[in-house]
C-alpha positions as CSV (number, residue, x, y, z in Angstrom):
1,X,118.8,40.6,-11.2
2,X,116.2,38.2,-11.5
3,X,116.8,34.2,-11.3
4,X,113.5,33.1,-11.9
5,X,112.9,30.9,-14.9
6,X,109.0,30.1,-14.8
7,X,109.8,27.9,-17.9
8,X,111.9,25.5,-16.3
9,X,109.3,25.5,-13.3
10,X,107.1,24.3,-15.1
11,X,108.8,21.4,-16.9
12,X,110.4,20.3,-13.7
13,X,107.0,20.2,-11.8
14,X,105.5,18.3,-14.9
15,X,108.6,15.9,-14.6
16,X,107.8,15.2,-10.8
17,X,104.6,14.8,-11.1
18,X,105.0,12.0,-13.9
19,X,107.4,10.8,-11.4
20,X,105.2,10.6,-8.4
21,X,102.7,9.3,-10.5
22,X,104.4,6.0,-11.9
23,X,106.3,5.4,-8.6
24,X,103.0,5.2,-6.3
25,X,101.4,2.8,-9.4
26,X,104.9,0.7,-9.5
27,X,105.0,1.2,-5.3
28,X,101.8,0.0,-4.8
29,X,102.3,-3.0,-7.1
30,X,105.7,-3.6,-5.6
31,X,104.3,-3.9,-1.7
32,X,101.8,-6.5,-2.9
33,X,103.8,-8.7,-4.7
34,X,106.6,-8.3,-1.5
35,X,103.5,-9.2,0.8
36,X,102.6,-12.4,-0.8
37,X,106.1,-13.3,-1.7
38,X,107.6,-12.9,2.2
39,X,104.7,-13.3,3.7
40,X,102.9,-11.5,6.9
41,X,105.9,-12.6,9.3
42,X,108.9,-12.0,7.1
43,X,107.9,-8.9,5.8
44,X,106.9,-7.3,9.2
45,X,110.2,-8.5,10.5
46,X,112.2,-6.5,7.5
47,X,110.4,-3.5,7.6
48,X,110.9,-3.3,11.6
49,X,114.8,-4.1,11.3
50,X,115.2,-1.6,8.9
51,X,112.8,0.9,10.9
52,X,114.9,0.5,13.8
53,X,118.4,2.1,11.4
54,X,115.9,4.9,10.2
55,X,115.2,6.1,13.8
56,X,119.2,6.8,14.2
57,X,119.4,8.4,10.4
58,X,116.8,10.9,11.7
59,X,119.1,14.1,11.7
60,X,119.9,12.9,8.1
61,X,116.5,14.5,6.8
62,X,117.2,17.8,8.7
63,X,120.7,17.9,7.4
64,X,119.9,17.2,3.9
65,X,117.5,20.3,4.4
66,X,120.5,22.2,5.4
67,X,122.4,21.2,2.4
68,X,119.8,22.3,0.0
69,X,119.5,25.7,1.9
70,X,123.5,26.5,1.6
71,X,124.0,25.1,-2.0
72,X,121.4,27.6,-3.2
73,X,122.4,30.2,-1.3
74,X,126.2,29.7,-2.8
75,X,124.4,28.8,-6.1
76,X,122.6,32.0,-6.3
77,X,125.5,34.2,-5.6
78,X,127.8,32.7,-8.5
79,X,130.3,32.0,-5.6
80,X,132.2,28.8,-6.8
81,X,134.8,28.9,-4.3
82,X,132.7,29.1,-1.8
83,X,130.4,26.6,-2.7
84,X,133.1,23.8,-3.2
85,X,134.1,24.8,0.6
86,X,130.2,24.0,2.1
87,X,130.1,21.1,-0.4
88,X,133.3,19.5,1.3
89,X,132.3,20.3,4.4
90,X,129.2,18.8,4.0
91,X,130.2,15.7,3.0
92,X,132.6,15.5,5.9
93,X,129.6,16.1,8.1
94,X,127.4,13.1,6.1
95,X,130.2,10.9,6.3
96,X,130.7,11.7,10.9
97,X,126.9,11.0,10.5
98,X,127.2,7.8,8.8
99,X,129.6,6.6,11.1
100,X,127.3,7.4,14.3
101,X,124.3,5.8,12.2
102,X,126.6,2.7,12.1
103,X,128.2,2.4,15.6
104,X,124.8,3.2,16.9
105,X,123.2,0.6,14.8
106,X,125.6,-2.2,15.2
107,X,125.4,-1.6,18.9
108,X,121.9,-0.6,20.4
109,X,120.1,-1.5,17.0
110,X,121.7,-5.2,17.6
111,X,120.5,-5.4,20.4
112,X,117.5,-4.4,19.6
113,X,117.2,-6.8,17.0
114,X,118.6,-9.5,19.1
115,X,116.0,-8.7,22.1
116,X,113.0,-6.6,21.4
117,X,112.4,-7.9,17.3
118,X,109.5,-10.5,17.3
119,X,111.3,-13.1,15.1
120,X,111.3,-16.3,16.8
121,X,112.7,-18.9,14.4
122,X,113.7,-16.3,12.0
123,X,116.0,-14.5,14.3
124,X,119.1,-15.3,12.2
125,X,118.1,-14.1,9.2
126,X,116.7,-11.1,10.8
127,X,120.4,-10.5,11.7
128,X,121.5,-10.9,8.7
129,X,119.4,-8.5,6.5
130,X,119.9,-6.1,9.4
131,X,123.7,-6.1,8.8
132,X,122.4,-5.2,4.6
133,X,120.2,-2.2,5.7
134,X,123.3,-1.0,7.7
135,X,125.4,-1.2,4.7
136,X,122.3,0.4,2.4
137,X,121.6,3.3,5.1
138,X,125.7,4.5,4.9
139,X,125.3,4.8,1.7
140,X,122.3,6.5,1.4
141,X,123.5,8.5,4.1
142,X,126.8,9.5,2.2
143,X,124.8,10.4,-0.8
144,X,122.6,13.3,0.4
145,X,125.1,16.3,-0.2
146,X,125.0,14.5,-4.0
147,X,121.5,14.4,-4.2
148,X,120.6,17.8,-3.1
149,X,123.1,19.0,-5.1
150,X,121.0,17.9,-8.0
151,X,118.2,19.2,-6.6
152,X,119.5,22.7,-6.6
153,X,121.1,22.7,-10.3
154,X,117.5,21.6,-11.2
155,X,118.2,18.3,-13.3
156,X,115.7,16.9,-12.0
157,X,115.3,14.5,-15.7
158,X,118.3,12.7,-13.3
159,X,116.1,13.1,-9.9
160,X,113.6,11.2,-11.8
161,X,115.5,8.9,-13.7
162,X,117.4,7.6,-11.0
163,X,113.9,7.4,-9.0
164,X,112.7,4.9,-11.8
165,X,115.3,3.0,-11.8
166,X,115.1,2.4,-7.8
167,X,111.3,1.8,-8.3
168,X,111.7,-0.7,-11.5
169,X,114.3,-2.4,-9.4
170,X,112.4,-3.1,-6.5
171,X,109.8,-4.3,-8.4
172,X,112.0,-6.5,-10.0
173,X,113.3,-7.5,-6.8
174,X,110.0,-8.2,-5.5
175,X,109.2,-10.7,-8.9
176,X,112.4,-12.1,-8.9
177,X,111.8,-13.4,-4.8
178,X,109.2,-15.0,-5.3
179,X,110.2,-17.3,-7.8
180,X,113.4,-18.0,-5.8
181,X,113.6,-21.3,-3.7
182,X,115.8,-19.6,-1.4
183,X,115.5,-17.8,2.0
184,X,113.1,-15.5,0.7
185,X,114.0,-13.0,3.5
186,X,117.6,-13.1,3.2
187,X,117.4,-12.5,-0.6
188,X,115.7,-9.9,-0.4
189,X,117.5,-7.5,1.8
190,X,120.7,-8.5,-0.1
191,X,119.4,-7.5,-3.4
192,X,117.7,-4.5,-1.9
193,X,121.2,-3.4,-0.5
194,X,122.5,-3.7,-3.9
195,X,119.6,-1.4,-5.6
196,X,120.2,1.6,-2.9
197,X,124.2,1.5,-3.2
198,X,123.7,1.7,-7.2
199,X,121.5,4.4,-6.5
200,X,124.2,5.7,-3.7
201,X,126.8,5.5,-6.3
202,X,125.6,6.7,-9.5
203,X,124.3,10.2,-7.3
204,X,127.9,10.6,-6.3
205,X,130.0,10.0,-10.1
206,X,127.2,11.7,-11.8
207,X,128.1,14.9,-9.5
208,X,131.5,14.1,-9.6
209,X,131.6,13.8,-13.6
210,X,129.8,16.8,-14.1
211,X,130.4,19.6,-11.4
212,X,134.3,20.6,-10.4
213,X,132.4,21.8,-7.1
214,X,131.3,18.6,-6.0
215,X,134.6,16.8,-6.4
216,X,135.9,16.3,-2.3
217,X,138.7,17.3,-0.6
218,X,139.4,17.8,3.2
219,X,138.0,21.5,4.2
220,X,137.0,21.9,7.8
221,X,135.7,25.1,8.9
222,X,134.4,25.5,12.6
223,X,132.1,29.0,11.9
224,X,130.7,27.7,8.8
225,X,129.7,24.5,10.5
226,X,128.6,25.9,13.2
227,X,126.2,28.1,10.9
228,X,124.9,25.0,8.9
229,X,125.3,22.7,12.2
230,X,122.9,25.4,14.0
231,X,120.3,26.1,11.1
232,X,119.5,22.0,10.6
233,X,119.1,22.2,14.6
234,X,116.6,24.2,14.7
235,X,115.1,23.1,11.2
236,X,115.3,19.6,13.6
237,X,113.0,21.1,16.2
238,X,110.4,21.5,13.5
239,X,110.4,18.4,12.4
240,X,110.4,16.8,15.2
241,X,107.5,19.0,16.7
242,X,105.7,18.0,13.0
243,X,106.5,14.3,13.8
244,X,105.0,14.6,17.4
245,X,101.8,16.5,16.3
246,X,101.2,13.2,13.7
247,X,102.7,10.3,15.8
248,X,100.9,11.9,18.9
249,X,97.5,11.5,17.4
250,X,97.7,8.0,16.9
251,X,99.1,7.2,20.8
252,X,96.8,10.1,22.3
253,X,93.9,8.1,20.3
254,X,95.4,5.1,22.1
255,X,95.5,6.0,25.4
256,X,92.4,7.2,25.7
257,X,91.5,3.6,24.7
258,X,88.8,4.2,21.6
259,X,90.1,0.4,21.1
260,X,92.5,-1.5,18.5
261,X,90.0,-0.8,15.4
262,X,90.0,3.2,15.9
263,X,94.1,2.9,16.0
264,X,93.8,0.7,12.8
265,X,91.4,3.0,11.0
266,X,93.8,6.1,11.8
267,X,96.8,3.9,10.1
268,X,95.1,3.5,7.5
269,X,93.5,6.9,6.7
270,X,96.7,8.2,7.1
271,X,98.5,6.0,4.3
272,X,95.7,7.8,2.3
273,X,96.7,10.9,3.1
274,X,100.3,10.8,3.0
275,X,99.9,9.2,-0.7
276,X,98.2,12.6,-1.7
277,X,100.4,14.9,0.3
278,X,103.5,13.9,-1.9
279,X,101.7,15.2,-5.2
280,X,102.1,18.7,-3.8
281,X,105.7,18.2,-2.3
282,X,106.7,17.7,-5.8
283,X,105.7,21.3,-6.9
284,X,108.0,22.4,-4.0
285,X,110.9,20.6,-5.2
286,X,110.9,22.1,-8.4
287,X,109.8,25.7,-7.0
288,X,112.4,26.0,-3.7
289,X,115.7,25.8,-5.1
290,X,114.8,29.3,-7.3
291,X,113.0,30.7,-4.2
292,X,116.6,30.1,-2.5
293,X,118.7,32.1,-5.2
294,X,116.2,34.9,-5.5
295,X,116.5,35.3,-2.0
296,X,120.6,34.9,-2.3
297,X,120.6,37.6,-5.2
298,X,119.1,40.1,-3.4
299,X,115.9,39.9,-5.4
300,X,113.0,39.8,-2.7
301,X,110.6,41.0,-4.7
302,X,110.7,37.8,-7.0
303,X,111.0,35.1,-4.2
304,X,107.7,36.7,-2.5
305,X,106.5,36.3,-5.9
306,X,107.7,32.8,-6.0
307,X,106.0,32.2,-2.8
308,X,102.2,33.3,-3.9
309,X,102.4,31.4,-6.5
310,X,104.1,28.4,-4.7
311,X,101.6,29.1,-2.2
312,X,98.3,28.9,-4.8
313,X,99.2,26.1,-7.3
314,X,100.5,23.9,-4.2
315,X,96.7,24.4,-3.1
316,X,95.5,23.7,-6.4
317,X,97.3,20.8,-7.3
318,X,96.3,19.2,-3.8
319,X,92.8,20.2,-4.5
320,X,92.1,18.4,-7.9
321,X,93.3,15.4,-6.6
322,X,91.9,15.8,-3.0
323,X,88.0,16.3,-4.1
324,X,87.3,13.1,-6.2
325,X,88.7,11.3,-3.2
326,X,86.7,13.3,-0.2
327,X,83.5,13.1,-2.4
328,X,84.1,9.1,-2.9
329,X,86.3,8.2,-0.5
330,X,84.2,5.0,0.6
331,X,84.2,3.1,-2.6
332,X,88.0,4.3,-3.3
333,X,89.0,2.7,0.5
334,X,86.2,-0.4,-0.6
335,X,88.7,-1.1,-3.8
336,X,92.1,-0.3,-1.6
337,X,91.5,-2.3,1.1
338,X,89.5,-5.7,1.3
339,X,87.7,-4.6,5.0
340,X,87.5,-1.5,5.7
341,X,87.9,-0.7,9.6
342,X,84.9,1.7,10.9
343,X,85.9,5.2,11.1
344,X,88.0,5.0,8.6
345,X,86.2,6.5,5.8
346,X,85.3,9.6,8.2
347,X,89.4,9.7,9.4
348,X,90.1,9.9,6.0
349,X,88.4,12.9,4.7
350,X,89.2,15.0,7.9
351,X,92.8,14.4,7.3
352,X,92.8,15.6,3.7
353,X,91.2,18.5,4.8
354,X,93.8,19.4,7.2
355,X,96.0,18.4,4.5
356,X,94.9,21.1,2.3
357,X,95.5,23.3,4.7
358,X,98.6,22.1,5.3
359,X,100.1,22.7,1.9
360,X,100.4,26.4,2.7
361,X,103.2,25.4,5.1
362,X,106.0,24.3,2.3
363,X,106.2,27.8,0.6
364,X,106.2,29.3,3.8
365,X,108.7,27.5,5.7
366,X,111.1,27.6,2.2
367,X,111.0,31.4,2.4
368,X,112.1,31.8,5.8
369,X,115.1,28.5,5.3
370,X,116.1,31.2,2.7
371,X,116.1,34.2,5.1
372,X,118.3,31.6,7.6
373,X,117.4,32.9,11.2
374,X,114.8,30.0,12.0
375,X,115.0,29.5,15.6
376,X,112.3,31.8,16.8
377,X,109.8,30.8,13.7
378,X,110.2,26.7,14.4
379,X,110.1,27.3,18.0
380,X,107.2,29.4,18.1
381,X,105.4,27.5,15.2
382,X,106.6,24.1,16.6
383,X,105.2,24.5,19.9
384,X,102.1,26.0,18.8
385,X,101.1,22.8,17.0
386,X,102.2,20.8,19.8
387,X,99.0,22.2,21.6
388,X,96.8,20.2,19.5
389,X,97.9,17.1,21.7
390,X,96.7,18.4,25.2
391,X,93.7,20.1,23.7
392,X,92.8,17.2,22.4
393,X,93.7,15.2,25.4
394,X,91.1,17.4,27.4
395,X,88.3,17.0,24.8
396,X,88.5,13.1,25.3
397,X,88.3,13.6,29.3
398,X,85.3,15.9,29.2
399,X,83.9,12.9,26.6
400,X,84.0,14.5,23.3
401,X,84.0,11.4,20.5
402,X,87.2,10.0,18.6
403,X,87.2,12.4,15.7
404,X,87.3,15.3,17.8
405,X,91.1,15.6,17.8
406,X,91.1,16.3,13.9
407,X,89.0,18.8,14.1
408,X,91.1,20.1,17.0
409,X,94.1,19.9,14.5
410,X,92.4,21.7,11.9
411,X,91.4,24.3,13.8
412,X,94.9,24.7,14.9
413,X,97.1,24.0,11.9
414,X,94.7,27.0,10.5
415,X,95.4,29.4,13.1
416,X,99.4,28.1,12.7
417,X,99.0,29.4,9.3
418,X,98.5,32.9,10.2
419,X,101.0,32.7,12.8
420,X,103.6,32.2,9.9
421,X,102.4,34.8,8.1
422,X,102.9,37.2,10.9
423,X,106.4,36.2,11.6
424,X,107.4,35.9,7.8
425,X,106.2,39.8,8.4
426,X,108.1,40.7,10.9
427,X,111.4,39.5,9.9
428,X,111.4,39.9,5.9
429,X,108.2,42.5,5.7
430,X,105.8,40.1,3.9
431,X,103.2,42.1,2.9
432,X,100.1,40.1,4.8
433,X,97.5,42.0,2.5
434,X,98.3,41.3,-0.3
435,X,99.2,37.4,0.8
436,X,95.6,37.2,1.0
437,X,94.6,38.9,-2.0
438,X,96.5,37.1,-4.1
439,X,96.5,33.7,-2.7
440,X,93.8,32.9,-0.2
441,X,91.2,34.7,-2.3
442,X,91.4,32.6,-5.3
443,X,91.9,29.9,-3.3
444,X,88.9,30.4,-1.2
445,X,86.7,31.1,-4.7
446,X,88.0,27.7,-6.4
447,X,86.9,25.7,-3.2
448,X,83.6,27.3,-2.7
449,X,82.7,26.8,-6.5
450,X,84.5,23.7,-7.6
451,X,82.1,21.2,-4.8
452,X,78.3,21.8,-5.7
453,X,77.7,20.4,-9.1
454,X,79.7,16.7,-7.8
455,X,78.6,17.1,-4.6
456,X,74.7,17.1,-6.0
457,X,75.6,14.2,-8.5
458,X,76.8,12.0,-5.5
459,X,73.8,12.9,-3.7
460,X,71.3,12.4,-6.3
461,X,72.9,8.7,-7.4
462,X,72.2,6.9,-4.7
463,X,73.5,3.3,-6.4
464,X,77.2,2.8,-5.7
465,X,78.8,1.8,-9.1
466,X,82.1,2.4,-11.3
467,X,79.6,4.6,-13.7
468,X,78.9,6.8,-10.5
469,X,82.4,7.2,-9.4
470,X,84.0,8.1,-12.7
471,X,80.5,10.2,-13.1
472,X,81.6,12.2,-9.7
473,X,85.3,12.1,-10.1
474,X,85.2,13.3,-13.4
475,X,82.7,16.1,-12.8
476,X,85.1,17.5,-10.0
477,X,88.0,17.1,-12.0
478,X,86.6,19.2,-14.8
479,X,84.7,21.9,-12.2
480,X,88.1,22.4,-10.2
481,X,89.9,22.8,-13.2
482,X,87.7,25.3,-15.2
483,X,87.2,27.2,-12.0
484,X,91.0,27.5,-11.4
485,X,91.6,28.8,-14.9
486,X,89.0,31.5,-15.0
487,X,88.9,32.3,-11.2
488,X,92.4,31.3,-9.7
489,X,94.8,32.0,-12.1
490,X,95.6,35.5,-13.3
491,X,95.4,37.3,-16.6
492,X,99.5,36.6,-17.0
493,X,99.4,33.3,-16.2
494,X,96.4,32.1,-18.3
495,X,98.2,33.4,-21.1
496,X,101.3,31.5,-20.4
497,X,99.8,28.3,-20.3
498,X,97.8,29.1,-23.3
499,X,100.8,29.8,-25.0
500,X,102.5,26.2,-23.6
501,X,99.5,24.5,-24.6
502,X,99.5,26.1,-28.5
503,X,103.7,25.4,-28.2
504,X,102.9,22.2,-27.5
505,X,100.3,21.4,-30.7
506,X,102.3,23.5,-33.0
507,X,104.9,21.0,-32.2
């Protein structure tokens, strides 16, 4: 039987995405009033003590993965037992986490802060707000099981409420500093700690108040954790390998000593690109805890189903936003950032092209987190996009220029793709044919008919103004979407959204 409920797909990716919207407008507002508020010093000081407890809450990402993986499997299956069992051990899990996160932190972190933090005469204060992000990190750290546990039931009107409320309260935070008189710094982190364990706390009654299953008791099972324990290891190894592939770049680009205004540009084309990579995480988040219970109902059919589409609108929703930015991503970077460091502009575009490439990966890795056997698919895919450093490494020695290492990386997150595919074949018999059919195909038609008419307009006005970029923006907003509508969307699906869009002006 089928679990799929395009409907609510669609109003929770609509939901996301009006949630991703205002928190990058509120975000980017937020870091500029922090800026000027702390200042250069105080603010580099606060975002390295609290870097420093986010190295040891690494394996919190991977677990909270985990989480989401096992809920919907339980979810799926209608097994309530069950699924109070892996929520309880879950949270017994979080909670050994936590504890590490904190003996680790109050003993190597502190002396890190103590010994390796640049603070000079602010070293006391650092101290002090590092104590504050130990006490916001536990709890954050505690909520996870909570938080993916909303994920899965799909409320995500709470998952975005709750994210407004973090955002409006930062900004507030960030307002209410910088009228203060006292230590700025010190303020700050205290009032920060208070926003996250709100946020900590109203994740774990609202779970509690509504769903018997996430109520805790004491449950320890050494097979089950052993299964969960295993499957966030090796979802670990893929992250990590991810991690290494990006971090990488910017050190390999270092060592090879292309100078401090190459590493600078790099930063910042990345802050670019990671801004525009979270618009199509969100369709993911809405699509991957239905992709989870098909899978757990036995219904393979549908979550291959989910996963072409997942696959198509991912890429679509990536690529509206993506071509304004490639065609005009000078004067966009001129408006962002007061000097621009060279290479920047060039950095930039090359990363949201292997960006778009890289949107196939979400919908790919979700189906086989469903399937559960992932060691050979992260190791295998993992260490294939590790190759991308020594490649590249080789390229610089033989004196190829700076950029050649992302075009070395899109080369070979390409060739990753179709490395997925086969192995998503061999262990759940994906159909590869019809992959491409009915994904790459109208993807590849979209592309190659959505850039001429902008890409003429920004060639034939030569004069940079506001009037040409909302001239050139706008044109490939409207070509992108006309050309997804008639050429990447099938006969089914143009009828649903024609019948959303009438629902929606009838009402």
């Amino acid at each position: 039987m089928s679990v799929i409920d395009q409907k609510r797909i669609a109003k929770n990716t609509i939901l996301l995405y009006i949630r991703m919207g205002i928190l990058m407008l509120v975000g980017f507002y937020t870091s500029r009033v922090v800026l000027d508020a702390l200042g250069n010093v105080d603010n580099g000081i606060y975002g390295t003590v609290a870097g420093i407890i986010a190295t040891f809450a690494f394996m919190n990402n991977t677990m909270a993965t985990a989480c989401q993986r096992f809920f919907g499997m339980e979810t799926g299956r209608g097994n309530l037992e069950e699924l109070k069992r892996t929520f309880s051990l879950c949270v017994l899990v979080f909670i050994a986490i936590a504890l590490i996160v904190v003996f680790l932190s109050e003993t190597l972190g502190l002396w890190l802060v103590t010994r390796k933090v640049d603070a000079a005469d602010r070293l006391d204060a650092a101290r002090v707000i590092f104590q504050f992000s130990i006490i916001s990190f536990f709890f954050m750290i505690i909520m996870t099981p909570f938080q993916a546990m909303v994920i899965i039931k799909e409320k995500m009107k709470v998952y975005t409420y709750i994210s407004f409320f973090e955002a409006f309260g930062n900004l507030a935070i960030a307002i209410a500093i910088s009228r203060t008189g006292h230590d700025r710094l010190i303020m700050y982190g205290f009032l920060m700690m208070l926003v996250n364990v709100a946020v900590s706390l109203y994740y774990i009654s609202y779970c509690n108040a509504f769903w018997k299953e996430c109520r805790f008791r004491f449950y320890w099972n050494r097979s089950r954790f052993m299964e969960i324990f295993r499957f966030a290891g090796w979802n670990m190894v893929g992250s990590l390998s991810n991690t290494c592939k990006n971090q990488g770049i910017t050190v390999l680009i270092n060592m090879a000593k292309f100078g401090n205004v190459i590493v600078s540009a790099n930063v910042m084309a990345n802050k670019l690109y990671q801004s525009v990579q979270r618009f199509s995480e969100n369709f993911m988040i809405a699509l991957k805890p239905q992709m989870i219970k098909s899978y757990a109902t036995g219904d393979r059919e549908g979550m291959f189903k989910l996963l072409f589409q997942g696959s198509k609108f991912s890429y679509f929703l990536m690529f509206i936003i993506s071509l304004p930015i490639l065609l005009e991503t000078g004067p966009i970077l001129d408006i962002w950032l007061k000097d621009v460091p060279d290479y920047t502009c060039m950095f930039a575009r090359l990363l949201l092209i292997n960006a778009l490439i890289e949107v196939f990966v979400s919908p790919l890795a979700t189906t086989m987190q469903a399937y559960g056997n992932i060691r050979n698919y992260q190791l295998i895919c993992g260490g294939f996009l590790l190759l991308i450093l020594p490649i590249s490494w080789v390229c610089f020695k033989l004196g190829a220029p700076v950029e050649t290492i992302f075009y070395v990386s899109i080369t070979v997150c390409a060739l990753a793709i179709l490395l997925r595919l086969v192995l998503i074949h061999h262990y759940l018999e994906l159909d590869i044919a019809e992959y491409m059919k009915k994904v790459m195909l109208p993807v590849a038609m979209v592309t190659v008919l959505s850039v001429p008419l902008p890409l003429l307009l920004e060639c034939m006005i030569v004069r940079t103004s506001l009037v040409k970029f909302m001239i050139v923006s706008g044109s490939a907003v409207i070509m992108t979407a006309i050309c997804i509508y008639f050429l990447g969307l099938t006969g089914s699906e143009r009828k649903h959204i024609n019948e959303r869009i009438a629902g929606f002006f009838r009402h």
